[in-house]
C-alpha positions in Angstrom: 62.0 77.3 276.3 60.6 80.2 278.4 59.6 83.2 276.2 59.9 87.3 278.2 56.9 89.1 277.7 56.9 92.7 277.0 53.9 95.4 276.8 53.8 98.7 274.1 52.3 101.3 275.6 49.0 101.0 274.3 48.4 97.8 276.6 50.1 99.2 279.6 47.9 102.4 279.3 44.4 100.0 278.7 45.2 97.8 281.8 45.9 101.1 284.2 41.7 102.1 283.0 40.3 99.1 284.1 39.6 97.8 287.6 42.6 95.4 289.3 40.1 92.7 288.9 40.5 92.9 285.1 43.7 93.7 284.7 44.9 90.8 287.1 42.9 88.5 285.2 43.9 89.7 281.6 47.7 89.9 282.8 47.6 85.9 284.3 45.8 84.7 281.5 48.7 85.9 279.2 51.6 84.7 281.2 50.2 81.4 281.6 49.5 81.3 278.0 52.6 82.4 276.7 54.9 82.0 278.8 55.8 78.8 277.3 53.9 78.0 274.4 53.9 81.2 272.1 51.3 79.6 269.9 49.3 77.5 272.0 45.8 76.0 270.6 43.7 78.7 271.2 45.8 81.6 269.3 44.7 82.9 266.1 46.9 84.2 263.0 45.5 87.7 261.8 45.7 87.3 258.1 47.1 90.7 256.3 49.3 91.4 259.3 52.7 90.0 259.2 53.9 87.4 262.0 50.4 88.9 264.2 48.7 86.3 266.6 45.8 87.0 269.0 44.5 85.7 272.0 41.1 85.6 273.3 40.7 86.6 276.8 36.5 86.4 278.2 35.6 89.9 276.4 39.3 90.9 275.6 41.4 90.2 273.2 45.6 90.4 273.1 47.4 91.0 269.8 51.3 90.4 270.1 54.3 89.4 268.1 56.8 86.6 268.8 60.7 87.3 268.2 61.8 84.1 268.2 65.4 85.1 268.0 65.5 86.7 271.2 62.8 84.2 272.9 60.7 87.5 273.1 56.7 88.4 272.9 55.8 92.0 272.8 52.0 92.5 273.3 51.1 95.8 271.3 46.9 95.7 271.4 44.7 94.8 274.7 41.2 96.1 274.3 37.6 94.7 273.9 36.7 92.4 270.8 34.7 95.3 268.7 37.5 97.8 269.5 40.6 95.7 268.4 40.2 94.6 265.2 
């Protein structure tokens, strides 16, 4: 089962700041993570946020949501580990 990914704008506006370098890199790492595994070994539950997973990504992190109803993962936070949490 294939899961769409879809960006907030809070992602969208972070990747447009950084070079193409980074924001290639951030937006392969999370299709090839996600894509078909929504919770693959290396995600993390945020305890005290409901149905919140992260990713880690070199320096960056990704916080998103899976709808499983609608096969659907919205990323709402991409930013730097000291900044996202």
């Amino acid at each position: 089962m294939t899961f769409d990914i879809g960006y907030d704008k809070q992602p969208i506006k972070f990747l447009k700041n950084q070079s193409k370098e980074v924001s290639r890199r951030i937006l392969d790492k999370i299709d090839e993570t996600l894509k078909n595994n929504p919770v693959p070994k290396d995600a993390k539950y945020i305890i005290g946020e409901h149905g919140v997973y992260r990713i880690r990504i070199g320096d960056y992190r990704a916080l998103y949501r899976i709808n499983y109803q609608e096969n659907k993962i919205i990323v709402f936070i991409i930013d730097k580990r000291e900044r996202v949490y």
